[in-house]
N, C-alpha and C positions, 0 to 999 in steps of 0.2 A: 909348726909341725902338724901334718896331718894322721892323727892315732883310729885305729878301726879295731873294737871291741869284737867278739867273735865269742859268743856265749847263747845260750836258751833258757827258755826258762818254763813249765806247762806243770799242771796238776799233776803228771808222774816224775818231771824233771825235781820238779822245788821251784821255789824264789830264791836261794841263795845268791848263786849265782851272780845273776843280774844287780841284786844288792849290794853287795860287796863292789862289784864294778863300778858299779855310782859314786861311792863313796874312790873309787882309785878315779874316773874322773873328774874330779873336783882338783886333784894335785897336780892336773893340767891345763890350767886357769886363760893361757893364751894361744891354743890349739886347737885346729880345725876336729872335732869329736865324731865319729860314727860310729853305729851299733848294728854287727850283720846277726840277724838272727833268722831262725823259722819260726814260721807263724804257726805254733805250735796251743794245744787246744789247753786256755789256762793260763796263757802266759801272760809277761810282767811290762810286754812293751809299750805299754800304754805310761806306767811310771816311767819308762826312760824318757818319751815325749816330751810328758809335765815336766820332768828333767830339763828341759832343752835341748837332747840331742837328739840326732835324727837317727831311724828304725830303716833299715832297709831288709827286707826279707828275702831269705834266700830259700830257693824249692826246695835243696835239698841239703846235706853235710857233704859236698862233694869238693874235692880242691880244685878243679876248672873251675866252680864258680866260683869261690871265696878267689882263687888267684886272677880272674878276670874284672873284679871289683875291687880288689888293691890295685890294678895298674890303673882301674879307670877313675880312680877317686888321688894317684898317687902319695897311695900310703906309705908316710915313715915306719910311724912303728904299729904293728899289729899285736893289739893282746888278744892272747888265747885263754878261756876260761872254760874248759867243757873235756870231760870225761871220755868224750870219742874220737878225740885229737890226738894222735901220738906221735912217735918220731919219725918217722916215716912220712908222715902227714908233714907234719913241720919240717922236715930235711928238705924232703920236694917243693914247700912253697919257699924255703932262702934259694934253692938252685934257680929257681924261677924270677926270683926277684933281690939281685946283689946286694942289691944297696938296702932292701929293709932290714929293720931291727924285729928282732921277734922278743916279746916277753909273756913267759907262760905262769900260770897261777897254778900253783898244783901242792895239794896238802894228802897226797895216798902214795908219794914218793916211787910218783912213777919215773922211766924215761923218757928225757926231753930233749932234743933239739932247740936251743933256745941262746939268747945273749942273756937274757935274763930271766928270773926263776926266782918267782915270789912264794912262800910258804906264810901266811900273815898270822898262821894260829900260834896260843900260846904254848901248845907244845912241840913245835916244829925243831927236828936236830938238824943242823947243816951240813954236819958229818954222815949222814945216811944221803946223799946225795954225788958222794967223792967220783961214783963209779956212773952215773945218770945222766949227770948234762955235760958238755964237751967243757976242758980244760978250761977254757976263758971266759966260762958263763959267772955271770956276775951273781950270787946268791943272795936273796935279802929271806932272811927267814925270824920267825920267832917275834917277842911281843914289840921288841921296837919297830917293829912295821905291822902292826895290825891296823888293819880298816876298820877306823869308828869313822862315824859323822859328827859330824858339830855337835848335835842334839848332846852326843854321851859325854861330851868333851867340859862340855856348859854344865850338863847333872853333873857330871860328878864334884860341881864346886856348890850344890845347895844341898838342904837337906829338906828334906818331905815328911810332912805325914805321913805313917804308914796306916794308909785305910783299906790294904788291901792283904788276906791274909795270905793267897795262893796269886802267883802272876805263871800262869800257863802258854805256853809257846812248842807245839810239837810241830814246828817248820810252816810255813806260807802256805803248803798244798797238803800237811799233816797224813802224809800216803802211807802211814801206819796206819792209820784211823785212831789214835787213840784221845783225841779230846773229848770225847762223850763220856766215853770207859774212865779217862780220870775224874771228870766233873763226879759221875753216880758216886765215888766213894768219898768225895769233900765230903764233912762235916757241912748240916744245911746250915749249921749259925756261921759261918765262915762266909767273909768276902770276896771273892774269886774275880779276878782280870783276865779274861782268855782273847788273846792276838790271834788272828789268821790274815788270809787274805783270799781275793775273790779265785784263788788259782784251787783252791781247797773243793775238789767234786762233794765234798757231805756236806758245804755251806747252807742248803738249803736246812735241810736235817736238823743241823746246829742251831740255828735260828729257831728253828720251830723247838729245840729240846730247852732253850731259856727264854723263850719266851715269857711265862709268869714266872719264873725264878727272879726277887730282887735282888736277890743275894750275887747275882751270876750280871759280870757286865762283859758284854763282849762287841770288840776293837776289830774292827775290818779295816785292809789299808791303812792304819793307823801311823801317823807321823808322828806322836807322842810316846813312842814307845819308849826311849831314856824314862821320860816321865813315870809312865806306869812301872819300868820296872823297878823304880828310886819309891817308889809309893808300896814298894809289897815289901813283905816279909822273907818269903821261901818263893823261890822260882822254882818250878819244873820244866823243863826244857831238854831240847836234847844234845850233845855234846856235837856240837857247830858251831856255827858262827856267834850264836847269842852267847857261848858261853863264855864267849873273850867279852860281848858284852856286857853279862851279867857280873861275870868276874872283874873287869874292868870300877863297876860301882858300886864292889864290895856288898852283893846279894847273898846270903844263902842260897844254893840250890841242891834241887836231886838231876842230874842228867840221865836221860833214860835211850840206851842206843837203839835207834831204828833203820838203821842201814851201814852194810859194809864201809862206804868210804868216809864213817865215824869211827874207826878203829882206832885210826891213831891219838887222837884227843882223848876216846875214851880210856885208852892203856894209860894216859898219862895222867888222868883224874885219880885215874884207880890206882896208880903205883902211888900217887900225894895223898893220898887217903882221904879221895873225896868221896860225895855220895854219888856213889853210880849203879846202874841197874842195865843187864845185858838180857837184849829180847824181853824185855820188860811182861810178867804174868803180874795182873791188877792189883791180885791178892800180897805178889810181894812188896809192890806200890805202898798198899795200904800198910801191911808190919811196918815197912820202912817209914812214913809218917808216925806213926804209930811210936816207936823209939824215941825220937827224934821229938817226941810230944806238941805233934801238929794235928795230931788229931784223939 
């Protein structure tokens, strides 16, 4: 079967994204793999490469070209992963092409055009979707289809040290800016793990703000992330993809939302009465540590 990914990924998009996909092509072990994306300033395609599969860039989010690239590659199924796809979009690329399968990834419960229609998070209802994708779309929602990789599959059977007091994760390209903002208010005797990746525009910034801090150890591109986060204490993160992670290996955290299409995770933290913080102000960061006697 030949599968073509359709996703982005840049310092204003995120790294989720692209993440997550990695992990959905691994469960297709004997399949011709491509990845269309745009070569967007930031972006994560260089990990799909290391991956093994191949990048092909498109000029623009236009469906002549994505539907000129599925007849010329003979795409079975095409996954859609991306916020600027909708029905319309996907209605005209099945009229276009019979015989493809289309499965679309979608956790903001939009509408879809779709055979299949993945929700992976742990608070995904399948019943808000009755009126959204056409009658004989196959739904897979909620935690028995969340995308881990190996890594968290393995942690979750050891147990670690905990030598870290704070394990920080405010997304790949962190376009709230606020990993600086939370570092200043850790306690300096605390151990801090802060994740990004090279998609983060403040990475220079960041570098240069721990520099002499030993207390502060920070993970670029990092492939150990299971690891680091089974090593911490209190996760701060934000209510995404990590938090199936985090919750996945039984982490504490605080989730702090930074963008609309967190809403629905975040309602569902908050109605389980977890620790969540909306448009997150530092100072309420800190109360909430502070309670919580993390700092």
């Amino acid at each position: 079967m030949n599968i073509l990914f359709r996703a982005d990924s840049s310092s204003t998009i995120g790294t989720g994204h692209i993440m997550r996909d990695l992990v959905l092509a691994k469960q297709y072990p004997n399949s011709k793999i491509f990845f269309a994306t745009q070569n967007l300033e930031g972006n994560l395609n260089s990990k799909i490469i290391e991956s093994g599969y191949e990048v092909i860039n498109l000029s623009r989010n236009a469906i002549d070209e994505l539907d000129s690239l599925i007849k010329k590659l003979n795409i079975d199924l095409l996954i859609i992963d991306h916020y600027e796809i909708n029905y319309e979009y996907e209605k005209q690329l099945s009229i276009l092409n019979s015989q493809l399968s289309i499965m679309v990834l979608d956790d903001t419960y939009e509408k879809h055009y779709c055979d299949i229609l993945l929700n992976h998070n742990i608070s995904a209802d399948e019943s808000k979707y009755k009126d959204l994708v056409p009658y004989d779309c196959e739904l897979r929602c909620g935690s028995n289809y969340t995308l881990l990789r190996n890594e968290f599959l393995k942690e979750k059977e050891i147990q670690r040290e905990k030598i870290y007091d704070f394990f920080i994760a405010m997304g790949g390209a962190d376009t709230a800016e606020l990993n600086t903002k939370i570092l200043e208010i850790l306690p300096k005797n605390t151990r801090v793990a802060l994740v990004t990746t090279n998609a983060n525009r403040n990475l220079k910034d960041l570098k240069k703000y721990v520099e002499n801090k030993k207390n502060i150890s920070l993970f670029i591109n990092s492939n150990e992330m299971a690891k680091i986060i089974n090593q911490s204490k209190l996760a701060i993160i934000t209510p995404s993809v990590t938090v199936n992670e985090v919750y996945f290996l039984g982490i504490d955290f605080i989730a702090i939302k930074t963008a609309d299409n967190q809403e629905d995770i975040y309602q569902y933290l908050q109605k389980n009465r977890y620790n969540v913080l909306d448009k997150v102000s530092i100072n309420r960061l800190s109360i909430l540590l502070k309670r919580l006697e993390y700092a």
